[in-house]
C-alpha positions as CSV (number, residue, x, y, z in Angstrom):
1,X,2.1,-31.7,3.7
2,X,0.0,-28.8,2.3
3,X,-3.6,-29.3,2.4
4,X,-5.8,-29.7,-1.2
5,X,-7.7,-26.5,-2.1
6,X,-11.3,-27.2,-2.7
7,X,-12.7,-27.3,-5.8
8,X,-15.0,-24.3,-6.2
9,X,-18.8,-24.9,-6.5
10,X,-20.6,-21.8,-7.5
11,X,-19.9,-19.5,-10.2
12,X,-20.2,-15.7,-10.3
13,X,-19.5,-13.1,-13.2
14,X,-16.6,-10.9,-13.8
15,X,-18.7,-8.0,-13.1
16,X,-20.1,-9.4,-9.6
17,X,-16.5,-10.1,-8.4
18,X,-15.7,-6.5,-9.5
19,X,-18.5,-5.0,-8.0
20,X,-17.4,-7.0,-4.6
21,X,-13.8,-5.6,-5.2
22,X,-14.5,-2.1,-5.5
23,X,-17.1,-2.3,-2.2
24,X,-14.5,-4.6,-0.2
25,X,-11.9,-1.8,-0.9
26,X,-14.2,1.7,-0.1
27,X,-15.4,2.4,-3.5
28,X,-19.2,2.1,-2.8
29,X,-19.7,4.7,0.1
30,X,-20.2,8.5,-0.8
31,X,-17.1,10.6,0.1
32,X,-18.0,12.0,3.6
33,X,-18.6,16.3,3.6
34,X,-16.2,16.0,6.5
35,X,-12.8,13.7,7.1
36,X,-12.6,13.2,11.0
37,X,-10.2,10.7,12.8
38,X,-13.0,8.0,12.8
39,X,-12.9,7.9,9.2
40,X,-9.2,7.6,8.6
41,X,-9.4,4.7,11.1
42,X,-12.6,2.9,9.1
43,X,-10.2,3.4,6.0
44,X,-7.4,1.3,7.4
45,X,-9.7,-1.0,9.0
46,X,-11.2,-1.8,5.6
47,X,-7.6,-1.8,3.7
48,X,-5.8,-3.8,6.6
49,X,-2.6,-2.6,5.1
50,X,-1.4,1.0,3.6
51,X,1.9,1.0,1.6
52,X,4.7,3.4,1.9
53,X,6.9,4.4,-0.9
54,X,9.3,7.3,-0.7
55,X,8.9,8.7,-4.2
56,X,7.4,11.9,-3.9
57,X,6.9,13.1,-7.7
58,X,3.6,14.1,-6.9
59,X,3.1,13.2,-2.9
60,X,3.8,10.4,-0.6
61,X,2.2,7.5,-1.5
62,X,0.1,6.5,1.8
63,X,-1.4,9.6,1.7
64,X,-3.3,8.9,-1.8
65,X,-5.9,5.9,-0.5
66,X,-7.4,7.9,1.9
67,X,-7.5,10.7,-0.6
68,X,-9.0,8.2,-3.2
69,X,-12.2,7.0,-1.1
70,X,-12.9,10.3,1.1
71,X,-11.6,13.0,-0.9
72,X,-10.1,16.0,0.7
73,X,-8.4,15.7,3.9
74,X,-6.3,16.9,6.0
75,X,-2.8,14.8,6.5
76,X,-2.3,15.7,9.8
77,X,-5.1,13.4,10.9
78,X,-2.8,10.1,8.9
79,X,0.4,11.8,10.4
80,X,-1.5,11.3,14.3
81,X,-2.2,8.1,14.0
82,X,0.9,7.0,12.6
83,X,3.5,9.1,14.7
84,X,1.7,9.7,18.2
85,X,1.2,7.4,21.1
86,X,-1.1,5.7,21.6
87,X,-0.8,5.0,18.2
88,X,-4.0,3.6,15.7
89,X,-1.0,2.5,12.9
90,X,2.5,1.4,13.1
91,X,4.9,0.1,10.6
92,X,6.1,-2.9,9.5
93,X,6.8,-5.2,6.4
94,X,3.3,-6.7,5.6
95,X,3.0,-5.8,2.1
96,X,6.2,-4.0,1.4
97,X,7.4,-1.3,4.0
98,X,3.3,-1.0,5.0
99,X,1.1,0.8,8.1
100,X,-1.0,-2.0,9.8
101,X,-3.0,-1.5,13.1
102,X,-1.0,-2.3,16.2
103,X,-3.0,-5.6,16.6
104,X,-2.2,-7.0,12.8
105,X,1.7,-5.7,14.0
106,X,1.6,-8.6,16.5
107,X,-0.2,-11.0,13.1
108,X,3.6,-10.3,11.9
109,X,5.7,-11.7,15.0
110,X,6.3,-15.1,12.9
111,X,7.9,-13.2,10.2
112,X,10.0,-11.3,12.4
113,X,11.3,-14.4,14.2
114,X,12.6,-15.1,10.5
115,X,14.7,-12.5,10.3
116,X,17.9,-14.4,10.7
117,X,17.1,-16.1,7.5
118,X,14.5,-14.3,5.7
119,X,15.8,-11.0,5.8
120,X,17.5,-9.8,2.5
121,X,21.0,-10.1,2.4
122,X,22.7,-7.2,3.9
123,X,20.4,-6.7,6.5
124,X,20.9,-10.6,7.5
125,X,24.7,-10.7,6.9
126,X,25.4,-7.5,9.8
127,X,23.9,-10.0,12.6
128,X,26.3,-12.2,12.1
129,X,29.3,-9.5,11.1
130,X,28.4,-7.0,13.8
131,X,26.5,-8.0,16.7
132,X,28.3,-5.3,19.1
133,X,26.6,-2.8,16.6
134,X,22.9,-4.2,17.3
135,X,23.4,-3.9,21.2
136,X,24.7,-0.1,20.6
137,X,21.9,0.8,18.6
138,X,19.6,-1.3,21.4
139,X,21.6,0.9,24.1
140,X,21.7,4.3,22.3
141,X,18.1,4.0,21.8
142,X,16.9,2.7,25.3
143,X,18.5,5.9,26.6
144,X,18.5,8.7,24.4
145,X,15.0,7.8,22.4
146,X,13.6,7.8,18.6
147,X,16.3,8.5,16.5
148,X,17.5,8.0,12.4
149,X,20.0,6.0,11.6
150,X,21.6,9.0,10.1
151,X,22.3,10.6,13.8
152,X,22.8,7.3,15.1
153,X,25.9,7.1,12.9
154,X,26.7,10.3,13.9
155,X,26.9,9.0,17.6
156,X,28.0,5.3,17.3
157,X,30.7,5.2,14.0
158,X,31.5,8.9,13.0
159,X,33.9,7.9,10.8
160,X,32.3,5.2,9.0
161,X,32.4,5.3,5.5
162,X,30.0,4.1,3.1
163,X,30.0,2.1,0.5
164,X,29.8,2.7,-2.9
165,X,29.7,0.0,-5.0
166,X,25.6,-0.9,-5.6
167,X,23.6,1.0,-7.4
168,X,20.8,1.6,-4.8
169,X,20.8,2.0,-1.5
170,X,24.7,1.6,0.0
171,X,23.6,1.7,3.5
172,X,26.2,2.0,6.0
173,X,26.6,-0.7,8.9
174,X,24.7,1.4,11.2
175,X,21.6,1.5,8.8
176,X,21.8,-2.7,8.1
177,X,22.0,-3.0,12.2
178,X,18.7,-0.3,12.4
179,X,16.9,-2.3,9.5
180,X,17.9,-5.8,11.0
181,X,16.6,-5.4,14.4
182,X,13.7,-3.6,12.8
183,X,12.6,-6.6,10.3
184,X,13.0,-8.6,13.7
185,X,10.6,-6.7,15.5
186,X,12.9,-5.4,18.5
187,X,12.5,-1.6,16.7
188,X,9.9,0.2,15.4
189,X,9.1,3.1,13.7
190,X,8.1,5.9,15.9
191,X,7.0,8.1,12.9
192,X,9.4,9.6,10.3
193,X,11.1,12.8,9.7
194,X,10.7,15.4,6.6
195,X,13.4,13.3,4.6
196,X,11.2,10.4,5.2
197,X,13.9,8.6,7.3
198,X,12.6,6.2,10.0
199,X,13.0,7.5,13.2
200,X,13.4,4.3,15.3
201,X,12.7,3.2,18.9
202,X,12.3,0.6,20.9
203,X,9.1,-1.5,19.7
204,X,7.5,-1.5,23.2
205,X,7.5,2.1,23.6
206,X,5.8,2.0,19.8
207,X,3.2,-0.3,20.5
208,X,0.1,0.0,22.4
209,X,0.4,-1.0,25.7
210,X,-3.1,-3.2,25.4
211,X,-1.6,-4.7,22.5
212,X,1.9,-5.3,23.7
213,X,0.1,-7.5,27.0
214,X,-1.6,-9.7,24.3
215,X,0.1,-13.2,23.5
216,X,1.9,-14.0,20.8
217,X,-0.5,-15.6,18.7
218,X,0.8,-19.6,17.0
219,X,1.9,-19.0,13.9
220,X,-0.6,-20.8,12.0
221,X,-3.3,-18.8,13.8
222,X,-1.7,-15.3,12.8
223,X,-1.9,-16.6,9.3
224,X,-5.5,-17.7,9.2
225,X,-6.4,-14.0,10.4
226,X,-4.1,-12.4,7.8
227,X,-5.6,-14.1,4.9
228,X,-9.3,-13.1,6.3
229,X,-8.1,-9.3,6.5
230,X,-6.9,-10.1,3.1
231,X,-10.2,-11.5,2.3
232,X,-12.3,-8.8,3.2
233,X,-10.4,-6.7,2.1
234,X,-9.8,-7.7,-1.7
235,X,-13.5,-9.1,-1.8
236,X,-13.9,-11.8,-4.1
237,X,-9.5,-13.0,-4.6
238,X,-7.7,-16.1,-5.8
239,X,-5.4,-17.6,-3.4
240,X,-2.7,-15.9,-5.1
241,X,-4.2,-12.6,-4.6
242,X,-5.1,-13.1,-1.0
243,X,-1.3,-14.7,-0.2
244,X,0.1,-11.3,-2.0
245,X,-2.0,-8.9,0.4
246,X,0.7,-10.3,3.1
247,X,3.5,-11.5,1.2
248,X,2.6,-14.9,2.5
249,X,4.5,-18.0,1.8
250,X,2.2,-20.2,-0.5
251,X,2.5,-23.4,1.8
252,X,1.3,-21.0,4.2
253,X,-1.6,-19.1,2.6
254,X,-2.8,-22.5,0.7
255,X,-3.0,-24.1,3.8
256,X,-4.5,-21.2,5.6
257,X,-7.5,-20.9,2.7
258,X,-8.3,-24.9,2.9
259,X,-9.0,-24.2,6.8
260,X,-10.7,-21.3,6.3
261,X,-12.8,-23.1,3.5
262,X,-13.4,-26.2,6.0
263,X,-14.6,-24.1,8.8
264,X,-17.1,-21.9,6.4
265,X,-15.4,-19.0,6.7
266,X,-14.5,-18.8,3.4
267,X,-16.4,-19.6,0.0
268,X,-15.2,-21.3,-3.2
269,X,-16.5,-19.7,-6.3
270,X,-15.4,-19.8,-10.1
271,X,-15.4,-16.5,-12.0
272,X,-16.4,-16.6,-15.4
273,X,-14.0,-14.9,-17.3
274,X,-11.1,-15.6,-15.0
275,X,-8.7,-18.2,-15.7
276,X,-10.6,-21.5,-14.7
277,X,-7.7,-23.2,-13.4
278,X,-7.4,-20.3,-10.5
279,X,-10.5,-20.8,-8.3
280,X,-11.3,-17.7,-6.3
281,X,-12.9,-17.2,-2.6
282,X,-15.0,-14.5,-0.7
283,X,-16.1,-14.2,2.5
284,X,-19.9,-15.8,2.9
285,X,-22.7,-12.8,2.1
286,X,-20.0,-10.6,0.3
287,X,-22.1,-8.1,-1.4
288,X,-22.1,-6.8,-4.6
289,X,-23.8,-3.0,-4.7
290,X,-23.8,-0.7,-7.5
291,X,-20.7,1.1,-7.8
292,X,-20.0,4.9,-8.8
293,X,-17.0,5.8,-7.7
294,X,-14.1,8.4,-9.5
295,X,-10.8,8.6,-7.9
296,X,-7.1,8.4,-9.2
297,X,-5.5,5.2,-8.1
298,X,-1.8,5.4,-6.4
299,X,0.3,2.3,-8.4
300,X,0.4,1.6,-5.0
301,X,-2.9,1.4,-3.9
302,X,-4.2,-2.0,-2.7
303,X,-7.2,-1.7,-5.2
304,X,-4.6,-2.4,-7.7
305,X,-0.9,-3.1,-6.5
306,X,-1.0,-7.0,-7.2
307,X,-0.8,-6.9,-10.9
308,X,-2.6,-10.0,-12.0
309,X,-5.4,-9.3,-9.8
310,X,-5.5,-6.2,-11.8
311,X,-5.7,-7.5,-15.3
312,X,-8.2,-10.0,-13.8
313,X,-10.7,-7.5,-12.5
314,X,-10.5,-4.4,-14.5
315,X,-9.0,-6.2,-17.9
316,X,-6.3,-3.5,-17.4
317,X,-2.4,-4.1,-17.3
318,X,-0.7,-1.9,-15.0
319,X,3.3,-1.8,-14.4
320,X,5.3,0.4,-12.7
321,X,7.6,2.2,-15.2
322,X,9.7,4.3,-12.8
323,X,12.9,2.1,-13.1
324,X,12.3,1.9,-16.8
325,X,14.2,4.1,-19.1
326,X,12.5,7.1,-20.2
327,X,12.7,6.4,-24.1
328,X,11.1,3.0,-23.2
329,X,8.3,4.3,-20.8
330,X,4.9,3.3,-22.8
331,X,2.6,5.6,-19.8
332,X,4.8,7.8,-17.9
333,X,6.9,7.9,-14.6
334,X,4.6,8.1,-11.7
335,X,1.4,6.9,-13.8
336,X,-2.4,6.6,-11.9
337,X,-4.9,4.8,-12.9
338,X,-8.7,6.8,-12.9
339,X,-11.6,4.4,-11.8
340,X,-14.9,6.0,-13.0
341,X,-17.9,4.1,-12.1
342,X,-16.8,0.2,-11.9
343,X,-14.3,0.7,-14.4
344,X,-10.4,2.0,-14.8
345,X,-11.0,4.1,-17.9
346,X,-7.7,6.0,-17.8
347,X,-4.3,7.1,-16.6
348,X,-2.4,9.8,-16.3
349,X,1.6,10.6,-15.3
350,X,1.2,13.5,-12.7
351,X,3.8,15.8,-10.7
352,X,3.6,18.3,-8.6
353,X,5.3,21.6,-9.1
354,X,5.5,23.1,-6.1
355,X,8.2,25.6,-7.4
356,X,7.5,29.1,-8.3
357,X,4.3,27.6,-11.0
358,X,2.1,25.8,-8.0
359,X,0.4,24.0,-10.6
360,X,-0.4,20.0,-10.8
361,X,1.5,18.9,-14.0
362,X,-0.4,16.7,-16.7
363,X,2.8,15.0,-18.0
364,X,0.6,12.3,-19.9
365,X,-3.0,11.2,-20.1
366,X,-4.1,7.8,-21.8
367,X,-7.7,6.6,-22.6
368,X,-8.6,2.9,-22.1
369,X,-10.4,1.0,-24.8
370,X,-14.1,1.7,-24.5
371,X,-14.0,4.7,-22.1
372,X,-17.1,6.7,-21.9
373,X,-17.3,9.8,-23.5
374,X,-17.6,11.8,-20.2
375,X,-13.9,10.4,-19.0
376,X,-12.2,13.9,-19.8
377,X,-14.3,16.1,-17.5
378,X,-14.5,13.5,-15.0
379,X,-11.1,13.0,-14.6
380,X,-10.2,17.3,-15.1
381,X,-12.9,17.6,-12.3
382,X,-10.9,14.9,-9.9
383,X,-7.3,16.0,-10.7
384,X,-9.2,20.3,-9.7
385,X,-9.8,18.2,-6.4
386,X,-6.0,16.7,-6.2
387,X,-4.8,19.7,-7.1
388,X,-6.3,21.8,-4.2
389,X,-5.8,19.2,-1.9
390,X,-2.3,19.5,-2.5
391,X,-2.2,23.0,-2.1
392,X,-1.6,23.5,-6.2
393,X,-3.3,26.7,-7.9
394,X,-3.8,24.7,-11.4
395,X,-3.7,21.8,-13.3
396,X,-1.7,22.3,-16.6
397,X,-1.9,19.3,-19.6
398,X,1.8,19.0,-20.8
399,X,2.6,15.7,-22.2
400,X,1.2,13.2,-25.1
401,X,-1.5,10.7,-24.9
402,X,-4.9,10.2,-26.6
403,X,-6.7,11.5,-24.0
404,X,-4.8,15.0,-23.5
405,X,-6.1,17.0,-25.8
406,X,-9.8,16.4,-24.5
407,X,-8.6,16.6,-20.8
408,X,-7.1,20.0,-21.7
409,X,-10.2,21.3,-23.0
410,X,-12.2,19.8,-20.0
411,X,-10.2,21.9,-18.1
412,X,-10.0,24.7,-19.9
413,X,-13.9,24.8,-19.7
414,X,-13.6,24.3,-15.8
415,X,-11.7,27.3,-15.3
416,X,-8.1,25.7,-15.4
């Protein structure tokens, strides 16, 4: 039986949970004059999870936090940690396809002992179909090393032929075995290749060794310690919010949050403004400093990936429109939100040309209600930053929106 969560017993405002949000997630630190390794490492430890997406309109998408909070970098320092032993982040399926730290990796072992049945379909269905395949990938791998499941096709089923009847993926056999044994934890990733496949390996010749000779942690336990990563890293969350930060079952996360609660590790509290039937929780002595950040938000940024939580702290609805058809887009393609002090104030669709033009592409840029009048040449002064960061020589407006033609003269004025 799932335990009772507590009724809350203090109330805070809308703008104190905020404040705790945006200093939870980064937001309140000056951008350092210098990115080292140290600092990409105090970035995940705050965010406890960094998503990957392959859509690459403007640039990978777990690049952009650390962009976001530090400002210039250089990628090679993520790419390190991610793809070199010993390694500081591996991947795994925490959020979506997500880096953790080798230590929250092991936090995950419950989930990968659910593979059998919580796996999606296809991936589940070829352990049962094909479990020859699984050992030859197991076998290929244990002698010859990292590989894709592309080459690994090549090797074990040359003639295989896809199919071609869905929409997305169509992964061959091959691909469900690599994906099957990696939800289950027997492969990892040991980095990926300029295509952005997975190059796979065996998952003790990913992990630490220090962390591989740590226990298995009971599954109850590992949850606990996801949903206070979760905690300190969203701040002041409902339950909801701090279950989504894992993708957390919600017998699991409400009974995880009633332990915490009991054990005073957690604190109830009611937000005013938020929906009074959702009681919300922080960690005790969250603060709640001032606030003046600016940085352009990934859609898949954790300030701002679970949507509710979104609309509940900024009073801003954010959707991913990539799968939506273009006539029926109401903000763009690859859209980011722009926080400006304590406040999303805007959002713009951006690409990348890296073609013959080199320029960062404007393809729409949208005021929210009550942005301040200095939005425009905040926000041309943070896409000059992206765009040199990415290696672009200019930032060109192109597209509609009620905040385009004062962007384009911000820029205009700041030399773009």
């Amino acid at each position: 039986m799932t335990a009772a969560l507590p009724v809350p017993v203090e109330e805070i405002t809308a703008r104190q949970a905020r404040l705790a949000a945006l200093a939870a997630q980064g937001f309140s630190r000056r951008r350092p004059a210098t990115v080292t390794a140290a600092g990409i490492a105090r970035v995940v430890d705050r965010l406890g999870i960094v998503q990957i997406d392959s859509v690459n309109v403007l640039c990978r998408s777990h690049y952009l936090p650390f962009f976001s909070r530090l400002g210039p970098y250089a990628t090679d320092l993520l790419d390190r940690a991610a793809n070199r032993g010993p390694r500081r982040l591996v991947e795994y399926w925490a959020h979506e396809a997500s880096y953790v730290a080798p230590a929250t990796h092991r936090l995950l072992r419950w989930r990968m002992d659910r593979a059998a049945d919580d796996a999606w379909g296809s991936v589940r269905s070829i352990a049962h179909e094909r479990p020859d395949l699984l050992e030859a990938v197991l076998e290929h791998l244990a002698v010859h090393g990292p590989s894709t499941a592309r080459v690994l096709e090549a090797q074990l089923a040359p003639g295989a032929v896809r199919p071609r009847d869905n929409w997305g993926w169509n992964w061959s056999d091959v691909k469900r075995a690599c994906e099957h044994l990696f939800f289950a934890g027997r492969l990892s990733a040991a980095g990926r290749n300029q295509q952005f496949e997975r190059r796979y390996d065996l998952t003790e010749r990913v992990l630490p060794p220090a962390v591989l000779a740590l226990p298995v942690p009971d599954p109850a336990d590992a949850v606990r310690e996801l949903v206070r990563i979760a905690a300190r890293a969203t701040g002041v969350a409902t339950e909801a919010s701090l279950r989504d930060y894992f993708r957390l079952r919600p017998e699991q996360s409400k009974a995880a949050v009633a332990d915490l609660v009991e054990a005073g590790e957690l604190e109830p509290v009611r937000v005013r403004g938020w929906a009074v039937h959702r009681p919300a929780y922080r960690l005790p002595a969250t603060p709640t400093p001032r606030v003046r950040a600016r940085a352009l938000l990934t859609p898949f940024d954790p300030l701002v990936w679970h949507r509710a939580r979104t609309e509940e702290v900024f009073g801003v609805t954010v959707r991913l429109e990539f799968y939506v058809p273009r006539e029926k887009r109401v903000h763009g393609y690859y859209v980011l939100p722009f926080l400006l002090g304590e406040d999303i104030v805007g959002r713009v669709d951006l690409k990348a040309d890296r073609g013959g033009s080199g320029v960062l592409r404007v393809e729409a840029a949208w005021a929210e209600p009550d942005a301040p009048p200095e939005t425009a040449e905040e926000l041309a002064a943070e896409l000059g930053d992206l765009a040199r960061w990415l290696g672009l020589d200019d930032v060109v407006v192109l597209g509609p929106g009620d905040l385009a033609p004062a962007l384009a003269g911000a820029l205009r004025r700041s030399g773009h």
